[in-house]
C-alpha positions in Angstrom: -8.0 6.7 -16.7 -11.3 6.7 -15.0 -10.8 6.9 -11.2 -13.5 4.5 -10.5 -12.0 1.1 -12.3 -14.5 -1.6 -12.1 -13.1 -5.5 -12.0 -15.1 -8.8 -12.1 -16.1 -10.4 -8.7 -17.8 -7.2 -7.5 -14.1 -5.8 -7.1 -13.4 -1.7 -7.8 -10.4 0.1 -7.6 -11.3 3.9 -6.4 -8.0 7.0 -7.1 -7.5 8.4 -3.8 -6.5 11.3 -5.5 -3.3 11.2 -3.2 -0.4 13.3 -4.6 -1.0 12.8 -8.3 -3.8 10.8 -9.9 -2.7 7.4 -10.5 -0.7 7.3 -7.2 -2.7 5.6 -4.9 -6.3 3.2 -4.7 -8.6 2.1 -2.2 -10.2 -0.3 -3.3 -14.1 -1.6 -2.8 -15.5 -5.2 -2.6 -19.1 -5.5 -3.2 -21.6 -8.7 -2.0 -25.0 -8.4 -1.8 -25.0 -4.3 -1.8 -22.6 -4.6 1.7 -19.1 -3.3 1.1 -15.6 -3.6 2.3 -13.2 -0.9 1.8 -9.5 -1.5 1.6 -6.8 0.9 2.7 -8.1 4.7 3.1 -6.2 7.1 1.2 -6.0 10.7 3.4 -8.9 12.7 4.2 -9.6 14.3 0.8 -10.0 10.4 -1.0 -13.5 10.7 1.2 -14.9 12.7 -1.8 -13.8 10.5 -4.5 -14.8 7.6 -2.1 -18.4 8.6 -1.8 -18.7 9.3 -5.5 -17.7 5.9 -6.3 -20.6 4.8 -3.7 -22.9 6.4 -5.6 -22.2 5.6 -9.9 -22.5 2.2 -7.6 -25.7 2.6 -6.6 -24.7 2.4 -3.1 -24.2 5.1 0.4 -22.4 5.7 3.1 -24.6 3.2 5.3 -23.5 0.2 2.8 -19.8 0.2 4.1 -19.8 -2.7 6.7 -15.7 -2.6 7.0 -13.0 -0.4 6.4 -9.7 -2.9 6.6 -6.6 -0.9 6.5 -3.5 -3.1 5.2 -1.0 -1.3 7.7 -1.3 2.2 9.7 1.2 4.2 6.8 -0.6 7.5 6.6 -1.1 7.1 2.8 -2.7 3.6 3.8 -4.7 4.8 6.8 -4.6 8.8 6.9 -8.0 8.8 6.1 -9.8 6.3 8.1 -11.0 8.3 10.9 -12.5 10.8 8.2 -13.8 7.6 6.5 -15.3 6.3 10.2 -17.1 9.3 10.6 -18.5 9.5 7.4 -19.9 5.3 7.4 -22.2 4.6 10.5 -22.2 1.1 10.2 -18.8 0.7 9.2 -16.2 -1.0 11.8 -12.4 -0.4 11.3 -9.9 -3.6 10.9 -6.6 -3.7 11.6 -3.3 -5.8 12.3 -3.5 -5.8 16.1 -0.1 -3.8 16.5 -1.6 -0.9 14.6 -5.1 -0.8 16.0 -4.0 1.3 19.1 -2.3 4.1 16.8 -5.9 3.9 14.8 -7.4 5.3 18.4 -5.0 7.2 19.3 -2.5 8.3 15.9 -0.2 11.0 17.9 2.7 8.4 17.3 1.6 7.9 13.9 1.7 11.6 13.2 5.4 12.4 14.8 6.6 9.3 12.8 5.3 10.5 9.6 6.7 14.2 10.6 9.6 12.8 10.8 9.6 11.3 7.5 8.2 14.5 5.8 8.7 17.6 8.2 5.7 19.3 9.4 4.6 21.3 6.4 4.5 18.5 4.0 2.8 16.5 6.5 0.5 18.9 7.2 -0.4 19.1 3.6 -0.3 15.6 2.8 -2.5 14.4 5.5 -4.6 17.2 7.5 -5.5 16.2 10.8 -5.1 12.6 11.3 -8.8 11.8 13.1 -9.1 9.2 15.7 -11.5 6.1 15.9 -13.5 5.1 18.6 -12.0 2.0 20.1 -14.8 0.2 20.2 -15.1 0.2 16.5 -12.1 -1.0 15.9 -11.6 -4.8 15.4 -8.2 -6.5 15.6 -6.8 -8.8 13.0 -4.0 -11.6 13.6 -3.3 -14.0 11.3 -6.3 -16.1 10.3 -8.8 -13.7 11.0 -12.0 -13.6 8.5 -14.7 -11.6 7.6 -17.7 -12.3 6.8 -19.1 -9.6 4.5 -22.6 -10.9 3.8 -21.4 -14.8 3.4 -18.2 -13.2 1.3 -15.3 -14.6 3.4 -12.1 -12.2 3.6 -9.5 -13.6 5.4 -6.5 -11.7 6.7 -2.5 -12.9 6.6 0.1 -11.3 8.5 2.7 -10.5 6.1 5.6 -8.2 7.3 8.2 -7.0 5.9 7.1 -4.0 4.5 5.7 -3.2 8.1 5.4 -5.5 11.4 1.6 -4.1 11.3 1.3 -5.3 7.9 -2.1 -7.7 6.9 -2.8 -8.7 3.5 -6.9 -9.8 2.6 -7.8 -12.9 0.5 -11.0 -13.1 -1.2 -13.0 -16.2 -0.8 -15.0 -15.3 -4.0 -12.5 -14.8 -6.5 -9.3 -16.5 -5.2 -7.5 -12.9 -5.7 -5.2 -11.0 -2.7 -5.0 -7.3 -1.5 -1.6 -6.7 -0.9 -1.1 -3.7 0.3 2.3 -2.5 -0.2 3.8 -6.1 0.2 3.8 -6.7 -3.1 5.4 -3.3 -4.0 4.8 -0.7 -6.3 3.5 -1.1 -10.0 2.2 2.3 -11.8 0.3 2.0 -14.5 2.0 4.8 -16.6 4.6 2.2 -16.8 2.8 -0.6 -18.3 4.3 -1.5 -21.7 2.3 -3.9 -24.1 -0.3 -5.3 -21.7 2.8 -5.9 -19.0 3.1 -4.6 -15.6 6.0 -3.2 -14.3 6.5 -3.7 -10.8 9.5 -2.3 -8.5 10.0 -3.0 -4.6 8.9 -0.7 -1.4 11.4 -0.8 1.4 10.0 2.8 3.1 11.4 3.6 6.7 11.0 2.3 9.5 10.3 -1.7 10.1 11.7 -2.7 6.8 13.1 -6.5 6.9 14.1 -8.2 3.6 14.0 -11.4 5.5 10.1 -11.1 6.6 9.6 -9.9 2.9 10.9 -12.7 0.8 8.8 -14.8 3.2 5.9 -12.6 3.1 6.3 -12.7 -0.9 6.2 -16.9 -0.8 3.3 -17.0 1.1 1.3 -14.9 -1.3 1.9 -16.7 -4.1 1.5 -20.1 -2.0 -2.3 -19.6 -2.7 -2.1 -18.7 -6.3 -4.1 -15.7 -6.9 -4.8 -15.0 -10.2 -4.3 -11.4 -9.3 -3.4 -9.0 -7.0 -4.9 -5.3 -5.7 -1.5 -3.0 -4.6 -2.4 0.6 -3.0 -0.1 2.0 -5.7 -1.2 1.0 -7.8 -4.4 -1.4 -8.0 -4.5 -4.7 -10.4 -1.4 -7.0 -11.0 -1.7 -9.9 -12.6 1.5 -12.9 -13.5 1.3 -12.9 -9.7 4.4 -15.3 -9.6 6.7 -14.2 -12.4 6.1 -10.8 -10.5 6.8 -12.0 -7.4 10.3 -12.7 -8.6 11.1 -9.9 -10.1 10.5 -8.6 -6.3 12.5 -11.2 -5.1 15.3 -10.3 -7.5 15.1 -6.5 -7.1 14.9 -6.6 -3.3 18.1 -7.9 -3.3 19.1 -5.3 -5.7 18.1 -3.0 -3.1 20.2 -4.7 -0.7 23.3 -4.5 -2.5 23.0 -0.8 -3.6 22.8 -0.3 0.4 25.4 -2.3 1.5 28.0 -0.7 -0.4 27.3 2.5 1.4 28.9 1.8 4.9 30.3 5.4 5.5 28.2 6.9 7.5 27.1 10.5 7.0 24.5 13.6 5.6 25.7 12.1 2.1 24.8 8.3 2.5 21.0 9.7 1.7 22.2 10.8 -1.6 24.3 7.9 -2.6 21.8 5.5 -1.9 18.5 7.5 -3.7 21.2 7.6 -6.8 22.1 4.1 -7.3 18.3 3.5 -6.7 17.6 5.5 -9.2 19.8 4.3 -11.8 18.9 0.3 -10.8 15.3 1.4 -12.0 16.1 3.2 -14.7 18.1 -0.3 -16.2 14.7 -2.2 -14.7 12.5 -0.1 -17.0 15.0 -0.7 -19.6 15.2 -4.0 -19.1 11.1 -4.5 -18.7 10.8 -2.9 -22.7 9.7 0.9 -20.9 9.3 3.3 -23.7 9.0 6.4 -21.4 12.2 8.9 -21.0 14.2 7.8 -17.8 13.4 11.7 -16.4 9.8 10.7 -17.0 10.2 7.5 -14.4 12.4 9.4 -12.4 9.7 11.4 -11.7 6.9 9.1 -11.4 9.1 7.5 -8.7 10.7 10.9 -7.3 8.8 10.0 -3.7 9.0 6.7 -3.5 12.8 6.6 -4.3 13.3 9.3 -1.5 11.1 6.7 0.6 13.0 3.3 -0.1 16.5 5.3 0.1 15.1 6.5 3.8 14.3 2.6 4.3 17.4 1.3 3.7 19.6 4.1 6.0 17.4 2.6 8.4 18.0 -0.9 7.9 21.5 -0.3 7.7 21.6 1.4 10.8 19.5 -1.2 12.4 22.2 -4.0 11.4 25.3 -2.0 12.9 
């Protein structure tokens, strides 16, 4: 696959070349030769970033706004490299994440945490700071007007406190983020998209994320932009799979209530075997090792989620 996708509505979905292609997007809305950029990728989706500019005909100086959907490093690791390479661009954010954009030294233990310093490290580089005077705050309601395009922001958590998600005036359609989960196109099977929840450490809350899910689909979108990865349409039907698997989630946690090194393990496992039956069940034709491995980080991720949440309800 191309890693410049181009959708209708002035709409393009750019591979941050983040891990492995096909991992991660950013993705660009064009108006009137102004763009907004969505999410950031790390520091080295700059290069693909700029390439895209140009097969668009566009530079550097045509990004007006780069709008980060939370302050995740594999959302917003890149921004401050992004910043500094887009003078006229000005950084939006949920307001609970716009003082980690300023200063991300709390953004960088957290995800050290997660990782441990050497994967960090070689996930994410240095994580750059933005000037606060660049960067604008988002609550709920908040629009943007990107040369008369109208962009309006929704707090959705669930995934994250810190999480927005952007509607687009133009074409009706929703950038979600990590909201609506995780849908990789090697999975797609006759034209359908799979799609599979994201309950990643630390601020995950099933509650907020059913809600966040209904209020998505409240405004009908014909489609939907993830980070990982890019356009998802059946924006309802999908939206109950989520619905459906989050619980899933739920009950593969709640049956681990020793405590212990092992309750890692015993989570990621039944994880892995409820979306190993999910891609059976969807009509997958890959191997099960094959989606295993596709989903090897993420599983590790949403297992890391639900420790937390367990630990958070005792």
């Amino acid at each position: 696959m191309d890693s410049l996708i181009r959708y209708e509505h002035g709409i393009c979905a750019v591979d941050a070349d983040y891990v492995r292609p096909l991992m991660a997007s950013i993705h660009l809305v064009v108006e009137n030769g102004r763009v907004a950029m969505v999410d950031s990728g790390n520091n080295e989706s700059l290069s693909q970033t700029l390439a895209a500019l140009a097969a668009l005909g566009l530079t550097p100086e045509s990004v007006d706004y780069v709008i980060l959907t939370h302050v995740h490093l594999d959302h917003a690791g890149g921004a401050g490299a992004m910043m500094r390479a887009f003078p006229n661009a000005r950084l939006v954010v949920h307001p609970r994440g716009a003082r980690h954009m300023a200063d991300p030294a709390k953004l960088v233990a957290g995800a050290t945490a997660v990782y441990g310093p050497v994967k960090m490290r070689r996930l994410y580089g240095e994580v750059l700071p933005i000037e606060a005077d660049r960067i604008v705050e988002a609550p709920n309601g908040y629009t943007i007007d990107l040369a008369g395009r109208e962009l309006l922001c929704i707090d959705t958590p669930g995934h994250a406190r810190h999480h927005i998600c952007i509607r687009d005036s133009k074409s009706g359609h929703i950038f979600v983020g990590d909201t609506f989960g995780l849908s990789y196109r090697e999975l797609d099977t006759e034209g359908r998209q799979f799609i599979f929840p994201t309950t990643t450490p630390v601020q995950f809350d099933p509650a907020a994320l059913h809600a966040s899910l209904d209020l998505l689909v409240s405004y009908q979108p014909e489609a939907v932009y993830l980070t990982h990865y890019s356009q998802v349409r059946n924006v309802a039907e999908k939206a109950q799979d989520l619905h459906r698997l989050i619980d899933a989630h739920l009950s593969v946690a709640r049956h681990e209530t020793a405590v212990g090194p092992e309750r890692h393990l015993r989570i990621r496992a039944g994880l892995a075997h409820l979306l190993v039956d999910e891609a059976k069940r969807f009509g997958c034709q890959l191997q099960p090792a094959k989606i295993l491995e596709i989903y090897a980080a993420d599983l590790d991720l949403n297992a890391q989620g639900l420790g937390v949440w367990l630990d958070s309800r005792a």
